[in-house]
C-alpha positions as CSV (number, residue, x, y, z in Angstrom):
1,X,1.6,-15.5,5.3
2,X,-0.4,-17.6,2.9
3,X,-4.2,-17.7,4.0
4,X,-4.5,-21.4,5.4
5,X,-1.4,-20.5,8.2
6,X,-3.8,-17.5,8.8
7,X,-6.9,-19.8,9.2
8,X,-4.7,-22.1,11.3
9,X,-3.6,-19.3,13.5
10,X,-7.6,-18.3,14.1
11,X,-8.4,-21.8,15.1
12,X,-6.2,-21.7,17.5
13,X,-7.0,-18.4,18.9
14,X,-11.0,-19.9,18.7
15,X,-10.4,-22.8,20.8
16,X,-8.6,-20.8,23.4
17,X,-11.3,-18.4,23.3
18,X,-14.3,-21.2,23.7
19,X,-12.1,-22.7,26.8
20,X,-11.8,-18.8,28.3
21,X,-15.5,-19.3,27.6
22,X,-16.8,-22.5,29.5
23,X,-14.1,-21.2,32.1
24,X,-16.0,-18.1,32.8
25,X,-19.8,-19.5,32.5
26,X,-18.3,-21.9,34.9
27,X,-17.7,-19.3,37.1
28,X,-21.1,-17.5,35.8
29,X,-22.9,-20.5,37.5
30,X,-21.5,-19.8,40.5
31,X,-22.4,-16.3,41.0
32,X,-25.9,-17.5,40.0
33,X,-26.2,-19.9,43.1
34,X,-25.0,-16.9,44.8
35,X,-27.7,-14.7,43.7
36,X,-30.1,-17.8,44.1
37,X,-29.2,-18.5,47.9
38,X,-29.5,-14.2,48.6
39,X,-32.2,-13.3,46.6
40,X,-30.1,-10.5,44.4
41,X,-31.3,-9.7,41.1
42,X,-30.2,-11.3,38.3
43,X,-29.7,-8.7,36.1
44,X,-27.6,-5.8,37.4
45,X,-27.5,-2.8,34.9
46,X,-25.0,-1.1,37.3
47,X,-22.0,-3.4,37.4
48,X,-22.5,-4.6,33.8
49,X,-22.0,-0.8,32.9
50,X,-18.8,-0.3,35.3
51,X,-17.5,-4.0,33.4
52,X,-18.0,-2.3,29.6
53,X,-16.6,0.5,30.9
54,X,-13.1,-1.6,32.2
55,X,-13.2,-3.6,29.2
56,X,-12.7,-0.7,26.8
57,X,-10.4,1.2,29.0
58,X,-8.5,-2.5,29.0
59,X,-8.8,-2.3,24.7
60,X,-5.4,-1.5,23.2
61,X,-6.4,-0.9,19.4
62,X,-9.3,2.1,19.4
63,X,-10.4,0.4,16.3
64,X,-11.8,-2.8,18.5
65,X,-13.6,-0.6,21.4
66,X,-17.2,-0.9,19.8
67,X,-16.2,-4.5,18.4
68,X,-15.0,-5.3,22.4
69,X,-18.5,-3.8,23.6
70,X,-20.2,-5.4,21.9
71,X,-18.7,-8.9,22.3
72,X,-18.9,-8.3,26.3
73,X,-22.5,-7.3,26.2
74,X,-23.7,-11.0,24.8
75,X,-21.2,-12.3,27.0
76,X,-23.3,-11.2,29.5
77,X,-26.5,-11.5,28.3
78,X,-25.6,-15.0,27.6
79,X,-24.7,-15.4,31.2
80,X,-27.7,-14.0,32.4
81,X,-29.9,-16.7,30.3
82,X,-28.0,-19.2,31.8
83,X,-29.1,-18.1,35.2
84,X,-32.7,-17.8,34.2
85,X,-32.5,-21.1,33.3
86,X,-31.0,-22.0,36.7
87,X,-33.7,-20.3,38.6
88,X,-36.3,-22.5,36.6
89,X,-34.7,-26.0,37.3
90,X,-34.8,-25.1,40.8
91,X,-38.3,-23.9,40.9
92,X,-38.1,-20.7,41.7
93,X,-39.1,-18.4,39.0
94,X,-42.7,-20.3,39.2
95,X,-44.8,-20.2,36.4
96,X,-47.0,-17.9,34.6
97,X,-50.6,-17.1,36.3
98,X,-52.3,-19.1,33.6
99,X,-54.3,-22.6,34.2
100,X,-54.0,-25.0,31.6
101,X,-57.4,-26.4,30.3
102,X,-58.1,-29.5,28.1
103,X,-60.6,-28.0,25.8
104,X,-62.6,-24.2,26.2
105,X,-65.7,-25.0,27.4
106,X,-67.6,-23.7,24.4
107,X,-70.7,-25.3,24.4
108,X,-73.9,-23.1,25.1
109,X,-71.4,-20.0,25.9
110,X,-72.0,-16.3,25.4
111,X,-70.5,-15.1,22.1
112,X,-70.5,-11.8,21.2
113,X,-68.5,-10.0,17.6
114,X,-68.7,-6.6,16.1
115,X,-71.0,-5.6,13.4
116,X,-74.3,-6.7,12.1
117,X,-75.3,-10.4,11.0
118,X,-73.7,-11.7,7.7
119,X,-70.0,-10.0,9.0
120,X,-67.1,-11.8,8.1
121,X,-66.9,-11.6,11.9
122,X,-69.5,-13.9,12.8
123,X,-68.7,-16.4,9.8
124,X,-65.5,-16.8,12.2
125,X,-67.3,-17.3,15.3
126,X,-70.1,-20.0,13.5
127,X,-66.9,-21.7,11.7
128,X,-65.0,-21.9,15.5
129,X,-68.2,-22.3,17.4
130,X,-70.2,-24.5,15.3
131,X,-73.3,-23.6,13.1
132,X,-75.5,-24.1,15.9
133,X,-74.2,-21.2,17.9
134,X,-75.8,-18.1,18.5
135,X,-73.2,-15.5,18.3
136,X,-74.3,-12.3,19.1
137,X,-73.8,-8.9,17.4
138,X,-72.6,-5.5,19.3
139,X,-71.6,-2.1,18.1
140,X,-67.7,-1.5,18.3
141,X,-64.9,-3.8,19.0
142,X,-64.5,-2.1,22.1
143,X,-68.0,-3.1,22.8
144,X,-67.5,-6.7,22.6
145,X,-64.2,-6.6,24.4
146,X,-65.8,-5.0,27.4
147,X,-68.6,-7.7,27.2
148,X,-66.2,-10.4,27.9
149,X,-64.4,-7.6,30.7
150,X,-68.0,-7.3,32.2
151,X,-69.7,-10.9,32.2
152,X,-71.9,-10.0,30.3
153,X,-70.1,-12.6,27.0
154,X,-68.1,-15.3,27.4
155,X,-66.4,-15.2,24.5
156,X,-65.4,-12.3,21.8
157,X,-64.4,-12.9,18.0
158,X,-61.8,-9.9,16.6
159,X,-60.4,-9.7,13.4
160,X,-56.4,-9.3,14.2
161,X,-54.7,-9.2,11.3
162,X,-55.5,-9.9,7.0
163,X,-53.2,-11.3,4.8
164,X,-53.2,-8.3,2.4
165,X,-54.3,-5.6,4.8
166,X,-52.1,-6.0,7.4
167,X,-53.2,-6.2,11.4
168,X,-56.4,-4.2,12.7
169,X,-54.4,-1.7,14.8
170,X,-57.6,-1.1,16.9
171,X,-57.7,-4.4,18.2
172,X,-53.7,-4.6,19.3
173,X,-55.0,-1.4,21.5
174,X,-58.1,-2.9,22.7
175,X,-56.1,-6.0,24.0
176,X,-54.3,-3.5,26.4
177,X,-56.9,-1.5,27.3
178,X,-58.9,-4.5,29.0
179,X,-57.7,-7.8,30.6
180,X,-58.8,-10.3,28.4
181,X,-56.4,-12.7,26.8
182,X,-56.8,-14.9,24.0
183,X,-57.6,-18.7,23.9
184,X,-57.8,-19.4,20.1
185,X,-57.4,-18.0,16.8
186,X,-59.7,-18.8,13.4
187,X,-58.7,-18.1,9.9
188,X,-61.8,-17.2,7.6
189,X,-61.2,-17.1,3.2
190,X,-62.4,-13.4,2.1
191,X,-64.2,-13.5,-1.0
192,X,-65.6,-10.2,-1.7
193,X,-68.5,-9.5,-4.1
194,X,-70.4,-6.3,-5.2
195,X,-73.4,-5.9,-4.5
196,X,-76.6,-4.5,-5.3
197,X,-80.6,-4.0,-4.8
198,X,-82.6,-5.6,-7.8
199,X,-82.3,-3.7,-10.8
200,X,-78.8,-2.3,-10.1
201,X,-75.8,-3.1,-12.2
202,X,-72.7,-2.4,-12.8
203,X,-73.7,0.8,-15.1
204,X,-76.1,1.9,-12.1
205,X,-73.6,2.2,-9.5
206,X,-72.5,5.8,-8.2
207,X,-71.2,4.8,-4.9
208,X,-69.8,1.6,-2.9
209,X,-70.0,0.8,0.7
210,X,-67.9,-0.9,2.7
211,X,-65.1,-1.1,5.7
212,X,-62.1,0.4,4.7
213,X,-59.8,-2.7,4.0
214,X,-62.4,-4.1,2.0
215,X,-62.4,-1.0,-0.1
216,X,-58.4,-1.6,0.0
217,X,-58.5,-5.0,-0.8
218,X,-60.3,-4.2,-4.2
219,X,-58.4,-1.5,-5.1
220,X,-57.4,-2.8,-8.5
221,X,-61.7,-3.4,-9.0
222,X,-62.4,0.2,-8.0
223,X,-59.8,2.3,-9.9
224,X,-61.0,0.8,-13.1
225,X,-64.5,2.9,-12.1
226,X,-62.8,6.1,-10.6
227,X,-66.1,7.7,-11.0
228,X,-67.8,5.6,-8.2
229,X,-67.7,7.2,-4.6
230,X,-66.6,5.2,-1.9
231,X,-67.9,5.8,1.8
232,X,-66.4,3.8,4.6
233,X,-68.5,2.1,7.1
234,X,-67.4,0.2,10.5
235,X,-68.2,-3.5,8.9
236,X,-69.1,-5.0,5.4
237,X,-72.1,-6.5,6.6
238,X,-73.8,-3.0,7.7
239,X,-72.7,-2.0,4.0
240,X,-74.9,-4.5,2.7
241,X,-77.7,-4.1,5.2
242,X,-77.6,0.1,4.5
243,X,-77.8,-1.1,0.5
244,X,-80.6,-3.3,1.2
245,X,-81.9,-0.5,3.3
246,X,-82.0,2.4,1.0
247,X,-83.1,0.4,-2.2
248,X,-81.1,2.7,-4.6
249,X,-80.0,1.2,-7.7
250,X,-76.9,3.6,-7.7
251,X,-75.6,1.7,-3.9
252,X,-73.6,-1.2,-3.6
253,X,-71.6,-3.0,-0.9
254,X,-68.7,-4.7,-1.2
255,X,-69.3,-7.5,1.8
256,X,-70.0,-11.4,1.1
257,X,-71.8,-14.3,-0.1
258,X,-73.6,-14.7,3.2
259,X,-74.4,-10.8,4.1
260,X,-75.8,-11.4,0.3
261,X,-78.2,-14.4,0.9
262,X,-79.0,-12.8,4.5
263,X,-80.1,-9.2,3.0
264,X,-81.1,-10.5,-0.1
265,X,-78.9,-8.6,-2.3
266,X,-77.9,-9.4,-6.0
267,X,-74.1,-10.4,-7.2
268,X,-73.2,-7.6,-8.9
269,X,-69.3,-8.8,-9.6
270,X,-67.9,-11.3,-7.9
271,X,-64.5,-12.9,-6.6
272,X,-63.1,-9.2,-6.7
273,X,-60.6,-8.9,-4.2
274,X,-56.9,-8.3,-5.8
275,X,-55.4,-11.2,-4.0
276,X,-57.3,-14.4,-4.4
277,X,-56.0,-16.0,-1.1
278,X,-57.0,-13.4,0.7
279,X,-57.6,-14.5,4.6
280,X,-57.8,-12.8,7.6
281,X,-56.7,-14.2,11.5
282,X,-59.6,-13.8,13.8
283,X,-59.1,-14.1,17.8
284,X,-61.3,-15.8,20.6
285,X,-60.8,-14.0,23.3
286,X,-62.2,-13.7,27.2
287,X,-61.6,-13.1,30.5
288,X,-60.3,-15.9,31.9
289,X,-56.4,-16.8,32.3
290,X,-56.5,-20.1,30.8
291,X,-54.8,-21.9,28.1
292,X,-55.5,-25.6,26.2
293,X,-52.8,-28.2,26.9
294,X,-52.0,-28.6,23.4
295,X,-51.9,-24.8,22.4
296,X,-48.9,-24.1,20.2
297,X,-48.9,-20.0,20.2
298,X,-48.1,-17.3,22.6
299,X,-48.8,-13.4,22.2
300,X,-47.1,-11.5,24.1
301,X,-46.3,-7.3,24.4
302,X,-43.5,-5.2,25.8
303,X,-42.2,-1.8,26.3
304,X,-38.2,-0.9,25.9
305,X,-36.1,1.2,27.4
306,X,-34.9,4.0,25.0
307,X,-31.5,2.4,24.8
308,X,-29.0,1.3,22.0
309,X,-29.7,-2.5,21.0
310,X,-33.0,-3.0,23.5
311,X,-34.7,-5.0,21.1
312,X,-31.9,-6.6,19.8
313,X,-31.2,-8.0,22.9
314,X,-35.0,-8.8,23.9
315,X,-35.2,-10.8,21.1
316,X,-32.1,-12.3,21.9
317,X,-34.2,-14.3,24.5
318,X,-35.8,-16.5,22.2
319,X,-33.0,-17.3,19.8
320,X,-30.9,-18.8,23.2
321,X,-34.0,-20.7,24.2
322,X,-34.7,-22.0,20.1
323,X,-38.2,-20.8,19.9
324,X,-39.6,-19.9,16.6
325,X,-40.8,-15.5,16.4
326,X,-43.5,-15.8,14.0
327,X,-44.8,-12.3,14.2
328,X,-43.7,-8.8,15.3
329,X,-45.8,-5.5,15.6
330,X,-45.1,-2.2,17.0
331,X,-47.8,0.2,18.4
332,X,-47.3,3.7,19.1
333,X,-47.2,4.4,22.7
334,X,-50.1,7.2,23.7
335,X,-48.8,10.5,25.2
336,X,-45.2,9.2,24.7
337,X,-44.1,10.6,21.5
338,X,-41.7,8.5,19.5
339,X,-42.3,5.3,21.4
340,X,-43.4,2.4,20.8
341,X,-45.3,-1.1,22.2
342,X,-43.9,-4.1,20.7
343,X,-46.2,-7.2,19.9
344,X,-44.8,-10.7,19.3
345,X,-46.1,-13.9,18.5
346,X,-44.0,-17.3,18.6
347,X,-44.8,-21.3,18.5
348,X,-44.5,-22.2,22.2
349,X,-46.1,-23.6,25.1
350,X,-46.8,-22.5,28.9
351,X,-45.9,-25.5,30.4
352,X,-42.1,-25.9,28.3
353,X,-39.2,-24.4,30.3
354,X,-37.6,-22.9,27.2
355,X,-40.7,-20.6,26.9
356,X,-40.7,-20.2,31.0
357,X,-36.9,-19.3,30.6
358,X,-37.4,-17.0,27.2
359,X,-40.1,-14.8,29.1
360,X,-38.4,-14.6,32.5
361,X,-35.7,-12.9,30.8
362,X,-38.3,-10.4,28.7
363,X,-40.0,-10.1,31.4
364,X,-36.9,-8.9,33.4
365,X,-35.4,-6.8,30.9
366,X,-38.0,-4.7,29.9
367,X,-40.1,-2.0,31.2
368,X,-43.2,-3.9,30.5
369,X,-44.2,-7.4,29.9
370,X,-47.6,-8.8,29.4
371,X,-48.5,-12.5,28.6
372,X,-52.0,-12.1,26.0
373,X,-52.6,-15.5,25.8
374,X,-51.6,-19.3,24.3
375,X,-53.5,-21.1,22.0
């Protein structure tokens, strides 16, 4: 047969197929006002299995069984977005536990970040806060998240993620450990410089200070001297302070124009990170379930079942609902070998029933759901 009475003969097939189709999400949709009326679940794992399990026995050609599967299993799942949707037109899925705001009530708060004044940390929080601000500095991340978890803050400021780096693991943990949820995020340009106590120069220096990404982000810089030490510290900013502490010519901190100015340090070289638009994403973050009206992000995390195609299929949720994924990280799973805590960020709002329907589902189909926050 020539290829265009084949072509012809799979249109035909394809609109008996989408009429098959409508048929039985017609019928879908009346099993849904069933479950509706009685209160069933909407997803039942049990007779979804047993209907695979027909279907293939049903398969003539071996060849198709895993093709048939497969083709079944989004049949379904399609079905069962349909009926989220359903349950949200008629009110009865409610909506997430979070109160919509018109604007963080900022002024005069409690601000705390990690590290020691001149951190790239409290740049963010003057930059979100305004200059007039007092943020306030505290020891550890974890510190400053269970400020906020106490009362004792109103506000944190966490690096998340750097565009060259990658995320800041720690802080994807910390956002689980306590139940505080982000209301907005701040990007802050790093520029890092060398530097030094008066008198130091580049022939001077033995070993450089600084926070481990730092160090990684001038990695080109610091293999052209592979005779310098380099000693991690917890923030860039106490890398300048210790330099300005200890007064050796042979120390130096890689940290920024501000910790310079603040600890009165000299520009040894400057502009010497390997990527020149190097950014990183700070979050605000506090206690409160709240969100602005016009927020245009959600975070949220889940746990899968160890089954074939889980993720696939979670994601699947916000492909039928046409929401943007922006961002997705894993986290390993403590005590459970091998598994994993997924992250996920995507353009959305609280308030719009595609993102209510999108994380009914997730939240239906996977062990664990959390909402961390939209702004």
């Amino acid at each position: 047969m020539e290829l265009d009475e084949l072509r012809e003969q799979i249109d035909r097939i394809d609109a008996e197929i989408v009429k098959l189709f409508e048929e039985r999400m017609a019928v879908a949709e009346d099993v849904a006002e069933y479950k509706l009326e009685t209160g069933r679940s909407v997803l039942d794992r049990d007779r979804e299995e047993q209907k695979l399990e027909k279907v293939r026995s049903m398969t003539q050609n071996p060849a198709n069984i895993i093709g048939v599967t497969e083709l079944f299993r989004q049949l379904m799942a399609v079905s069962r977005k349909r009926q989220y949707s359903l349950m949200h037109e008629k009110g009865i899925s409610g909506r997430p536990p979070f109160i919509p705001v018109d604007s963080l009530d900022a002024e005069g708060s409690r601000v705390v970040f990690q590290g020691v004044r001149g951190a790239y940390s409290e740049e963010a929080a003057l930059t979100y806060f305004g200059q007039d601000s007092s943020p306030r500095p505290v020891r550890t991340f974890k510190d400053a998240m269970r400020s906020i978890d106490e009362g004792s803050a109103d506000f944190a400021v966490l690096p998340i993620e750097n565009s060259s780096a990658g995320i800041v693991s720690a802080n994807y943990d910390l956002l689980m450990e306590f139940e505080n949820y982000i209301v907005a995020e701040q990007v802050i340009p790093i520029d890092h410089c060398l530097l030094g106590v008066d008198g130091a120069s580049l022939d001077t220096v033995r070993t450089v200070y600084s926070h481990p990404q730092a160090l990684m982000q001038c990695a080109p810089f610091l293999e052209e001297r592979p005779f310098w030490n380099q000693v991690s510290l917890s923030n860039t900013a106490m890398a300048a302070k210790k330099v300005e502490e200890e007064q050796d010519i042979s120390g130096a901190a890689i940290a920024g124009h501000r910790a310079a100015d603040l600890y009165g340090l000299r520009i040894l070289a400057d502009h010497i990170s390997a990527d020149d638009t190097n950014s990183t994403r700070f979050i605000i973050v506090t206690n409160q379930r709240i969100f602005r009206k016009d927020a245009g992000k959600i975070s949220v995390c889940f746990e899968l079942p160890h089954r074939t195609g889980s993720l696939f299929h979670s994601l699947s949720h916000f492909i039928y609902n046409d929401l943007n994924m922006t961002k997705i990280e894993s986290r390993p799973l403590p005590e459970r070998p091998w598994e994993y805590r997924f992250f996920l960020d995507f353009d959305g709002n609280l308030n719009e029933a595609p993102v209510r329907n999108a994380l009914s589902g997730l939240r239906a189909e996977t062990k664990y759901m959390r909402i961390l926050g939209n702004y």
